[in-house]
C-alpha positions in Angstrom: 24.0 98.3 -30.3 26.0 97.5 -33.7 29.9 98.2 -33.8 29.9 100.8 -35.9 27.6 102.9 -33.1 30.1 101.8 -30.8 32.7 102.8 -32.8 31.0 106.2 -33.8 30.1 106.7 -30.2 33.8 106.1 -28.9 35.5 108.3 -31.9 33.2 111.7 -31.3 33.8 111.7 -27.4 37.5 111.4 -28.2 37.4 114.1 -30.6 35.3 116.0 -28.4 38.2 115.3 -25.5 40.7 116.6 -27.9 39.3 119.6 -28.5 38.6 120.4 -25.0 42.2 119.4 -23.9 43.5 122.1 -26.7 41.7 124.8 -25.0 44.9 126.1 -23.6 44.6 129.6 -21.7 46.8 132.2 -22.3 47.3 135.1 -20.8 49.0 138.1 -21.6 50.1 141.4 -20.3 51.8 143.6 -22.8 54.3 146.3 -22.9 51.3 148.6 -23.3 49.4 147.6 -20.2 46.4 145.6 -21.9 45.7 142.0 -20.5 44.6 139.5 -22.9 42.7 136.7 -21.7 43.2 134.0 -25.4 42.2 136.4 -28.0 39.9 138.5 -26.1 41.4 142.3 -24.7 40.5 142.8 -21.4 39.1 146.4 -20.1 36.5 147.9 -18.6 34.0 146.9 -21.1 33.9 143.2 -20.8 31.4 141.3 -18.8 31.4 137.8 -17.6 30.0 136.3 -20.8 32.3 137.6 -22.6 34.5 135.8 -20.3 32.4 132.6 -20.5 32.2 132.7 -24.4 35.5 132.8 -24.0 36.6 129.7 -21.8 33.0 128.4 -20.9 31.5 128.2 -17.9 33.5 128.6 -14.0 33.4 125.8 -11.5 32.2 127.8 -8.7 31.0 131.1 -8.0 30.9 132.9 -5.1 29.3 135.9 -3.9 30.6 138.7 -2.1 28.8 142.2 -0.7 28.6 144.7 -3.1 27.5 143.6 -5.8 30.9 141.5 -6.1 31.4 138.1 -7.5 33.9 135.9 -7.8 34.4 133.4 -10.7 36.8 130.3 -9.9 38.1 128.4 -12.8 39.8 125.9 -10.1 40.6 123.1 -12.5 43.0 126.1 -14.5 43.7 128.1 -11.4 42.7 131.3 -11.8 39.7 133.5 -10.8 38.0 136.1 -12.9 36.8 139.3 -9.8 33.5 141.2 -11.4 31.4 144.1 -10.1 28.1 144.3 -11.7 29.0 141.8 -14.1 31.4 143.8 -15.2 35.3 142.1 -15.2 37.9 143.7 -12.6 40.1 141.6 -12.6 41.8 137.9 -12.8 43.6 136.4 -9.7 46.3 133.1 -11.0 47.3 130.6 -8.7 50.6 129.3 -9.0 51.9 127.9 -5.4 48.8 128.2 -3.3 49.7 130.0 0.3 46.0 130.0 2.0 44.2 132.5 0.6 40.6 131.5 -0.6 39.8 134.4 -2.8 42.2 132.0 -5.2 41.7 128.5 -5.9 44.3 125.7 -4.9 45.4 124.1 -7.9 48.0 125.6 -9.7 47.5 127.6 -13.3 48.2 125.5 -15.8 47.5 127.6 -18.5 50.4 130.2 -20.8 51.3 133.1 -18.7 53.7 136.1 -19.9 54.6 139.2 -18.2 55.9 141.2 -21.4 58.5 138.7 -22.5 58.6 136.9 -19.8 56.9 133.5 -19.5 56.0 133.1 -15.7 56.1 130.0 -14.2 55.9 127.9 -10.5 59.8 128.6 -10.7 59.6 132.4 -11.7 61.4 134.4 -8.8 61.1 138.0 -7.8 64.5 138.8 -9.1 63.4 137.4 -12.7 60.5 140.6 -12.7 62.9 143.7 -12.3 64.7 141.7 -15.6 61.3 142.6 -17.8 62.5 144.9 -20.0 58.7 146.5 -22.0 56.7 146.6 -18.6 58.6 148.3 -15.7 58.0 146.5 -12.1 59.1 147.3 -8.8 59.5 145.2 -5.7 59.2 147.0 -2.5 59.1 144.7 -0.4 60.0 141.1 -0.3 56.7 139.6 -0.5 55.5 142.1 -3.7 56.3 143.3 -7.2 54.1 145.3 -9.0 53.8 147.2 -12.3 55.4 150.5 -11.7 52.6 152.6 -13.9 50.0 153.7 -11.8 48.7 155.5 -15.0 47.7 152.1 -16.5 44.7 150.6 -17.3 45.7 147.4 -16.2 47.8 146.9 -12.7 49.6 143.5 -12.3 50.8 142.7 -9.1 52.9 139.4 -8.0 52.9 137.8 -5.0 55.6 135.6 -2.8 56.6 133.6 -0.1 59.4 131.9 0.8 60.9 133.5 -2.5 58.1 131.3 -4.4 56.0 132.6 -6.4 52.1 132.7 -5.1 50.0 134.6 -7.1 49.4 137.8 -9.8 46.4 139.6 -10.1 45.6 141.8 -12.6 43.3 144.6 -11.8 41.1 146.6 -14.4 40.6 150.6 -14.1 
């Protein structure tokens, strides 16, 4: 092998690195109810290869009764929930409390609730604060989106005033 394969070999698997590493994730759930996953608007049209064109391909699927499956992205820490291939929702991982319909690592993608970036530090009190998307928090261990109308229902999760989980469900 001459250097400049070596060399040629080295450069295109660090560019390819790069551009992998620059695939952040965002997610967004607006003041109108709609759930973008990157640039793609989440409903009840959208199928997992939409989902996959999107990010590529999960780590681990698993399968559930139903017709149900569940698609972990564990190295980003979220979860896409289909029904007949058809997307339902996204679960996101932030401080894992035991429940293994979510993976353990933490999301390490771009999260906003409205305005609000969310975080490992977000607390409950920091949702009631969002001022274009309306949440309630009944109870101490749950916020959720107060619309029931809406075509996409968040709802955040806690313990020990720490921030578990959201999911995002699709009407």
């Amino acid at each position: 092998m001459t250097f400049k394969s070596v060399f040629l070999a080295i450069s295109a698997i660090a560019i390819t690195g790069l551009c992998h590493a620059q695939n952040t994730i965002e997610i967004n759930y607006s003041d109108t109810s709609t759930l973008f996953l990157n640039k793609l608007l989440l409903n009840d049209n959208v199928n997992i290869q939409d989902i996959t064109k999107t990010i590529g391909e999960p780590g681990k699927i698993v399968d559930y009764p139903n017709n149900e499956k569940s698609y972990f992205y564990e190295n980003i820490g979220f979860v896409i929930f289909t029904k007949d291939q058809k997307v339902k929702g996204i679960g996101i991982n932030y401080n894992w409390d035991g429940d293994k319909k979510f993976p353990e690592k933490s999301f390490i993608g771009n999260l906003k609730l409205g305005e609000l970036p969310v975080s490992k530090a977000t607390k409950k009190e920091d949702l009631p604060g969002i001022k274009s998307i309306p949440f309630a928090c009944p109870i101490d261990i749950i916020c959720a989106s107060k619309s029931r109308r809406a075509k996409v229902q968040c709802s955040v999760a806690f313990k020990d005033n720490s921030i578990t989980q959201i999911v995002f469900l699709l009407k």
